[in-house]
matplotlib code that plots the C-alpha trace (Angstrom):
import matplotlib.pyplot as plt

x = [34.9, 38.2, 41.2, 42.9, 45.6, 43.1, 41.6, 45.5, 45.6, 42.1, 43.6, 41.0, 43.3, 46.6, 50.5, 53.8, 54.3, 58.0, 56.7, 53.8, 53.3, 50.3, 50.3, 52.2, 52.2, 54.8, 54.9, 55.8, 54.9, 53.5, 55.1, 58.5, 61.2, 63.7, 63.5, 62.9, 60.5, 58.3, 55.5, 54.8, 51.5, 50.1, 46.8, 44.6, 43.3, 44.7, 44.8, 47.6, 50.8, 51.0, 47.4, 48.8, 49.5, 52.9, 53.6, 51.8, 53.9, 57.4, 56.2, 55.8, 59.4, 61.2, 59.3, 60.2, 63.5, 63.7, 62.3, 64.8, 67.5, 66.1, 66.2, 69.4, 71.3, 69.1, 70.4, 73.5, 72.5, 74.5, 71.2, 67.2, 65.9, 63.2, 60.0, 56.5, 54.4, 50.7, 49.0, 48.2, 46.4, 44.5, 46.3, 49.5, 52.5, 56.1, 58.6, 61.3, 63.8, 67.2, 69.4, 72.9, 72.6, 69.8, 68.9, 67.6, 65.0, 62.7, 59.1, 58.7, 61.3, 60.9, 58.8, 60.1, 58.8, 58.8, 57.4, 54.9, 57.6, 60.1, 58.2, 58.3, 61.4, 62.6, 59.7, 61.1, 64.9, 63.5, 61.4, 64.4, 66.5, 63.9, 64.7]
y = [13.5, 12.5, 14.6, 16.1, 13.3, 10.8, 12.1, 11.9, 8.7, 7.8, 9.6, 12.3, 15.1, 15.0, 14.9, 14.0, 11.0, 9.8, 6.3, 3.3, 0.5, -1.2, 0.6, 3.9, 6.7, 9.1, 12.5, 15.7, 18.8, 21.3, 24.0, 22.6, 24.4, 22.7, 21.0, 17.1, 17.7, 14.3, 13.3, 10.0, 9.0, 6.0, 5.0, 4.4, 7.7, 8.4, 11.6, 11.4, 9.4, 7.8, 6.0, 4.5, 0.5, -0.1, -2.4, 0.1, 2.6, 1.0, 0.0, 3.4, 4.3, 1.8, 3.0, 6.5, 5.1, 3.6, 7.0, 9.3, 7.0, 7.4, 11.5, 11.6, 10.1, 12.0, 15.5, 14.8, 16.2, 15.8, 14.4, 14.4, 16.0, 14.3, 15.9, 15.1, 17.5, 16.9, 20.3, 21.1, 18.1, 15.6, 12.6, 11.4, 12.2, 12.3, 15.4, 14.0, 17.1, 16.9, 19.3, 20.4, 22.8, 22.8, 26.1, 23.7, 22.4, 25.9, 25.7, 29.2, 29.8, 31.1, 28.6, 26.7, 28.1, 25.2, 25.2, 21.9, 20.9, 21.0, 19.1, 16.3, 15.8, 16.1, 13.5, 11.7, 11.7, 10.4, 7.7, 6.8, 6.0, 3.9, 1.5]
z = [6.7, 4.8, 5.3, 2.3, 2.5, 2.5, -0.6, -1.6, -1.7, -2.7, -6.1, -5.4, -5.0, -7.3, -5.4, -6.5, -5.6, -4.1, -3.2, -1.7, -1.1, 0.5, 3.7, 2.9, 0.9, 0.4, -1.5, -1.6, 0.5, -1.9, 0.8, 1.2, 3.4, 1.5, -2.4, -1.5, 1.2, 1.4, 3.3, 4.8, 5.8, 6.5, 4.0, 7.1, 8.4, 12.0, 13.3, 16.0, 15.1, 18.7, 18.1, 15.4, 16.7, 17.9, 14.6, 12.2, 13.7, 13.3, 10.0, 9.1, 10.5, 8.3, 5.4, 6.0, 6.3, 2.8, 1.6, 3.6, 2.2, -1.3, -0.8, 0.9, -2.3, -4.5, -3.0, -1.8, 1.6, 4.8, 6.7, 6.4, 8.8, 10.3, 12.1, 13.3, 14.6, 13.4, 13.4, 9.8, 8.6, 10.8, 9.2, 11.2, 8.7, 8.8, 7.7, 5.4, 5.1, 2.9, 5.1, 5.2, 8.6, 11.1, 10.1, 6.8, 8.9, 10.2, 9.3, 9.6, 6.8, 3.3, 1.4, -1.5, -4.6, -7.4, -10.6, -11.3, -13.7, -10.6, -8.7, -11.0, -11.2, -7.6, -7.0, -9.8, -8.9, -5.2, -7.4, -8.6, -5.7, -4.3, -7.0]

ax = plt.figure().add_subplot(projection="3d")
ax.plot(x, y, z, "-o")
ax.set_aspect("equal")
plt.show()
């Protein structure tokens, strides 16, 4: 059974997409903790980030890097935040966080409430950058 990122990318589900490219697939989190939250996730369905293969892996690192790089200068933020943790979706994914104070980066804080219209253009200014 495909996860709901796979059906992401499949184009099966709609997202807001930041950025791809053959391997990757990057896009916002619907529940952000802060505005510019992206996902990365790598098109091939693995559940557990560590069974990715040591070159999938690190290819998947230097495309979040691109991609944080591309939110930092969009938001003017100090850092982003990186996380993995890999509880809510059985898809290995990446936490790309613009934050100013570590406090920026609690999962159990407030949600983000955005408007779809807000969405599209944080993922748009992130598009942007990765130009």
């Amino acid at each position: 059974m495909a996860t709901i990122f796979s059906k992401i990318v499949a184009g099966e589900i709609p997202s807001y997409k930041v950025a791809e490219n053959e391997r990757f697939y990057a896009f916002l989190d619907i529940n952000p903790v802060q505005k510019g939250h992206t996902l990365v996730i790598p098109k091939r369905e693995v559940d557990y980030i560590f069974d990715l293969e040591d070159e999938e892996l690190a290819a998947m690192h230097l495309f979040a890097k691109q991609v944080a790089g591309a939110i930092r200068r969009a938001f003017q933020c100090k850092k982003v935040g990186v996380a993995v943790m890999g509880m809510e979706v059985p898809h290995a994914h990446i936490h790309l966080i613009p934050i100013n104070q570590e406090k920026d980066m609690i999962f159990t804080n407030p949600k983000q409430q955005l408007t779809p219209e807000e969405f599209v253009a944080v993922a748009e200014a992130i598009a942007r950058e990765m130009e």
